[in-house]
N, C-alpha and C positions, 0 to 999 in steps of 0.2 A: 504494500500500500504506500501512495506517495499523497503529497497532498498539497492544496492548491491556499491562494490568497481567496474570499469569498468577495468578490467584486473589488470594488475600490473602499477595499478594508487591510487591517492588517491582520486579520481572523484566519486562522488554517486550517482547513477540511480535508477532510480525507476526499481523497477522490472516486470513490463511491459512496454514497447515503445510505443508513440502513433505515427503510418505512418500518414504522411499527401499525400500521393501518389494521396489519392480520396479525394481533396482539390482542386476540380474546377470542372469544365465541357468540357475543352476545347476539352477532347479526346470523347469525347462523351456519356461519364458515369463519376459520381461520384458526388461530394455536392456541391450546390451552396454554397455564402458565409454565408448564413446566418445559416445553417443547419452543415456548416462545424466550424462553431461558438462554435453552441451549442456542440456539438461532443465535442469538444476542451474546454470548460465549464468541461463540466461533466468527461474527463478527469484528471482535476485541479484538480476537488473537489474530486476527488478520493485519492489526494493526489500524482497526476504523475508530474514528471517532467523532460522527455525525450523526444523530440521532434524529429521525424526522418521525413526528406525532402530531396529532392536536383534540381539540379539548372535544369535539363530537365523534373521533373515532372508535367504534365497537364498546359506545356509549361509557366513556371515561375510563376503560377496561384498559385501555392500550394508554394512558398515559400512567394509570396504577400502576399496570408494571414495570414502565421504563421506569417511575421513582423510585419504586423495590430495584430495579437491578442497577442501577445508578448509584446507589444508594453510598458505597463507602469509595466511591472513587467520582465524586461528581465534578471536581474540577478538571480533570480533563477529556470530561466529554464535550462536545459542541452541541447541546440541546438545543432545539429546535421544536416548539410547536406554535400554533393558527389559532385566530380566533373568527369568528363572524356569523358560523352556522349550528344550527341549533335541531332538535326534533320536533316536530309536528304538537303545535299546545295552544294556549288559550292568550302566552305572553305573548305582547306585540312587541317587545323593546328585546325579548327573548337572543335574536339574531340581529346581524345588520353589519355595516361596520359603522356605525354612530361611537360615539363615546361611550353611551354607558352599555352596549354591550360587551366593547374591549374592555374596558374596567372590570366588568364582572365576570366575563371568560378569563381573564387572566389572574386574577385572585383564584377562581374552582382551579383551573391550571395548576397554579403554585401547591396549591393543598395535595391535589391528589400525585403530584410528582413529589410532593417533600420536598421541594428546593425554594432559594428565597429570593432566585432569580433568573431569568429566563435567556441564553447566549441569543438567539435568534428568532424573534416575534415578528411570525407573519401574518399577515392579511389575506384570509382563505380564499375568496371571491369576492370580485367587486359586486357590491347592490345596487348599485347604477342612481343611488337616491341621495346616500348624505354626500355634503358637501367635502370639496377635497381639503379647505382650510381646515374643518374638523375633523376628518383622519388625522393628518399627519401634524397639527398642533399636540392633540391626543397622543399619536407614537412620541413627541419631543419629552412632552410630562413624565412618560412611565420612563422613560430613558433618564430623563433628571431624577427622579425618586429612585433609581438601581436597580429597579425592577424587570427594566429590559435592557440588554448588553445594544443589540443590533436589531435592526426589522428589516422586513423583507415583504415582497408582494406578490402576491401568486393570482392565476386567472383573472385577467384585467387586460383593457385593451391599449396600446401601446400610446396612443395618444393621452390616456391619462395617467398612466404612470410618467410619460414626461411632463405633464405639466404638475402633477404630485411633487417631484424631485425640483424643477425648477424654483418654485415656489419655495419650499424649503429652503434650499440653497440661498434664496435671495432672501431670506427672512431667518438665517441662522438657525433653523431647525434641523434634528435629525432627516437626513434621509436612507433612499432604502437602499443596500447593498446584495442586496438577492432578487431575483427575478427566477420566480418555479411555474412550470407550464408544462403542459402535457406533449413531448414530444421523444416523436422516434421515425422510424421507415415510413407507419404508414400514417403519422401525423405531422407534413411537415410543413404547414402553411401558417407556422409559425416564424418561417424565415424570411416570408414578406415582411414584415415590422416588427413583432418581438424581437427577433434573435438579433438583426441589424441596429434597434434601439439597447439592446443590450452590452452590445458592443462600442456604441458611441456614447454612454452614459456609466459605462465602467459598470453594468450590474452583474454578478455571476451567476451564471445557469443552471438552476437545478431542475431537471427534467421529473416529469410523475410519472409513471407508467411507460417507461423505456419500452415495454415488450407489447404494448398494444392489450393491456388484458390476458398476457398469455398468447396471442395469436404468432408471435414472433417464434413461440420457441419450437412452433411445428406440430402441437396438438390439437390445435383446431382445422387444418387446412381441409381443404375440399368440403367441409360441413360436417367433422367431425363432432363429435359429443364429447365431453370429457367431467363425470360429476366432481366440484371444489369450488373453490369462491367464486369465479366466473359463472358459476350454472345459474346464481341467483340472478332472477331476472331483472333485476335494477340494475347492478354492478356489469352484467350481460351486454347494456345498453351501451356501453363507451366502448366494446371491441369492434372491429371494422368488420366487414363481409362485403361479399363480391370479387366481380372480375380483377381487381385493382389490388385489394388483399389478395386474392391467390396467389399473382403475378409477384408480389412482393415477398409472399411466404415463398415460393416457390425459390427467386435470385438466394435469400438466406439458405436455403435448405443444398442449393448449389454449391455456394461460396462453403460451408458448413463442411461437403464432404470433401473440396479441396482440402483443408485446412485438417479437418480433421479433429471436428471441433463442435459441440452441439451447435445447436443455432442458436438458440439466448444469448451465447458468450461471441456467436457473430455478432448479430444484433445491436449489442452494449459495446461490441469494440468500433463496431460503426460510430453508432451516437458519438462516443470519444474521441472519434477523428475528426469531427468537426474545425470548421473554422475559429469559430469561440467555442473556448470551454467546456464544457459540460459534464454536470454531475448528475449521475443518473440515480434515482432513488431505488435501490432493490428491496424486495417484499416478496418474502419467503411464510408457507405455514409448514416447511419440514426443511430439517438441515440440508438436507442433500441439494434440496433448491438453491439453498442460501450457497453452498460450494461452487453448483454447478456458476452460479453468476458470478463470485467472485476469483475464479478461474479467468473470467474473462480480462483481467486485468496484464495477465502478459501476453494477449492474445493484438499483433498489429497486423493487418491486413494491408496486403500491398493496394498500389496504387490502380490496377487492374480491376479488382476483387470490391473495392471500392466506387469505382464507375459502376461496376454491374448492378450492384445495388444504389446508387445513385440513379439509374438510367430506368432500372424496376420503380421505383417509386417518384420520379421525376412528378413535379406540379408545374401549372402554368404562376409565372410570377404574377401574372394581371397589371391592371393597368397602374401606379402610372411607368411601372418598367418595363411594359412590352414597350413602350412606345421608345423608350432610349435606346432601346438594341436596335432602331429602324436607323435606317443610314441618313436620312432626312434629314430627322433628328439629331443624330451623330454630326451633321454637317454644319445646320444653323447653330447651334448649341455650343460650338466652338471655331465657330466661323473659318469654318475649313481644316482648323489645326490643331485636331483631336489626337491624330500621331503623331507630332513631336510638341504635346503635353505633358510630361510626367506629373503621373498624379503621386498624392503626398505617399 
C-alpha cells in the first residue's frame, strides 16, 4: 500500500478506501461483526488506513463497528464519514444538508464511533435546496470547534461544488478537499466536468463503487443471477445492463485472461490509471473479496490493454467539446495558430 496527499491537503491516504457500507446486516445483506472484523484486519495489515462510512449506513451498524475496531489505535486511521441522508419518518429537518441536520448527524456520528472527532466530513448528496453560504459556513464552524479535521463533497454537480469552494476561498472559510463520485468503466460521464473540475480545483478522487455493483468483476455478465447484496432490488438499481455493459464486461474479462488476473483487480487497476488520481472505495462482505481487490494494487496494465478498455466503454464528450475537436473551431479559436501554441 502507498498513499497519496487527499487533494490540496496535506492529509495521506492510503491509496485504496476500505467502505464499510457492508458493515452489518440490518439491510438484509452484508457482514456480521465478526466477518466485518476480519475484513477490517486484513485491510490494516495491508497497510490501509482510510476508512469510508457514514451515519445512514446498514442503519448506524457500520459506523458501530468501525468505532469498536478503531477503537485503540484511532489516530492513525483516516476516518471518514457523511452526513445529509436519513430513513423514511415523520422529521422534516431529519435529512438535508441544512445546518441542523449536519449538526445533528455529526454529534449521533461521534457517539456511535466513540471518537471526538471526525478526519474527513462529507457531504452525502447534494438537496439541491439549502443555500451554499449555509453548507459551507456550517463545514467552517464544526472545523473551528475540532470536530471536523477536513470535508469533503460527494454526488453534487460540478458547477456547485465550484462555486461552494470559490466562495469559501474568498471569505476565508474551510473548503472541500475531496471530491467522491461514482465512477468506473461503465460510469464514466463523470469526466465531462467532475473529474476535469477536480483537477483544476486540486480536489482528490474518491470513487464509490469502482466495480459497477459487482458487474465488473464478471458475475453478472450476459444476465446472470448471483444471490448477495446486489440481489436487493434497491441496491440492484445502480448496476448497468445492456449492450454497453456487456461490451464492457466482456474488454475486462479479455484484458483479465491476458494478465492473468481476475477482472475486479483489472477493473480497479484501470480506475488507477487514470489521469487524476483516484481512490477507489472497496467493499467486501467476505475476506477473500477484500484480497481479491487488494491484489489489485501491483496489478499495471500496459498501455495496449488500457485502450481496449478505454475504446469498450468510450462516451460521447457532448457539447461544448464536441465542438473544439471540429477544425473550424480549432481555427477561429486560435486564429490559425493552434500548432505552434504550446499549451501550459
Amino acid at each position: 500500500m502507498k498513499y497519496r496527499l487527499l487533494g490540496n491537503s496535506g492529509l495521506r491516504v492510503s491509496e485504496l478506501s476500505l467502505g464499510a457500507m457492508t458493515f452489518g446486516e440490518d439491510w438484509g445483506w452484508g457482514s456480521p461483526q465478526t466477518e466485518a472484523r476480519k475484513i477490517y484486519d486484513a485491510y490494516r495489515s495491508a497497510g490501509g488506513n482510510f476508512i469510508d462510512t457514514a451515519n445512514v449506513y446498514t442503519n448506524g451498524s457500520s459506523e458501530k463497528f468501525v468505532g469498536e475496531f478503531i477503537r485503540d489505535h484511532r489516530q492513525s486511521v483516516v476516518l471518514a464519514t457523511k452526513y445529509t441522508n436519513a430513513g423514511p419518518g415523520d422529521d422534516s429537518n431529519a435529512a438535508g444538508n441544512h445546518r441542523k441536520s449536519m449538526v445533528q448527524a455529526l454529534e449521533n456520528s461521534l457517539r456511535r464511533l466513540k471518537t471526538d472527532y471526525i478526519d474527513l466530513y462529507w457531504l452525502h448528496i447534494w438537496d439541491q435546496m439549502t443555500p451554499v453560504e449555509e453548507v459551507m459556513r456550517a463545514f467552517d464552524d464544526l472545523v473551528g470547534q475540532g470536530k471536523v479535521l477536513y470535508i469533503g463533497v460527494s454526488d453534487a454537480p460540478a458547477w456547485w461544488i465550484a462555486r461552494a469552494n470559490t466562495l469559501a476561498e474568498l471569505r476565508g472559510w474551510t473548503q472541500f478537499v475531496g471530491l467522491q463520485i461514482e465512477y468506473s468503466l461503465t460510469e464514466r460521464t463523470v469526466e465531462r466536468e467532475l473529474v476535469p473540475m477536480a483537477k483544476a480545483l486540486k480536489l482528490g478522487v474518491v470513487a464509490w463503487s469502482p466495480l459497477a455493483g459487482g458487474l465488473l468483476s464478471g458475475k453478472y455478465h450476459s444476465g446472470g443471477t448471483v444471490e448477495g447484496r446486489y440481489s436487493n432490488e434497491m441496491i440492484k438499481s445502480f448496476r448497468p445492463t445492456g449492450e454497453r455493459a456487456d461490451r464492457i464486461v466482456a474488454a475486462v474479462q479479455e484484458v483479465a485472461a491476458e494478465v492473468g488476473r481476475s477482472p475486479a483487480q483489472v477493473a480497479l487497476a484501470w480506475l488507477r490509471s487514470r489521469e487524476v488520481a483516484v481512490i477507489p472505495i472497496i467493499g467486501a462482505r467476505r475476506i477473500a473479496q477484500l484480497e481479491d481487490n487488494l491484489a489489485s494494487l501491483d496489478l499495471t496494465l500496459t498501455s495496449e490493454q488500457v485502450s481496449t478498455l478505454d475504446n469498450a466503454s468510450a462516451i460521447e464528450k457532448g457539447f461544448p467539446y464536441s465542438m473544439y475537436e471540429k477544425e473550424l473551431a480549432r481555427t477561429l479559436a486560435y486564429g490559425g495558430m493552434r500548432d505552434k501554441i504550446l499549451a501550459a
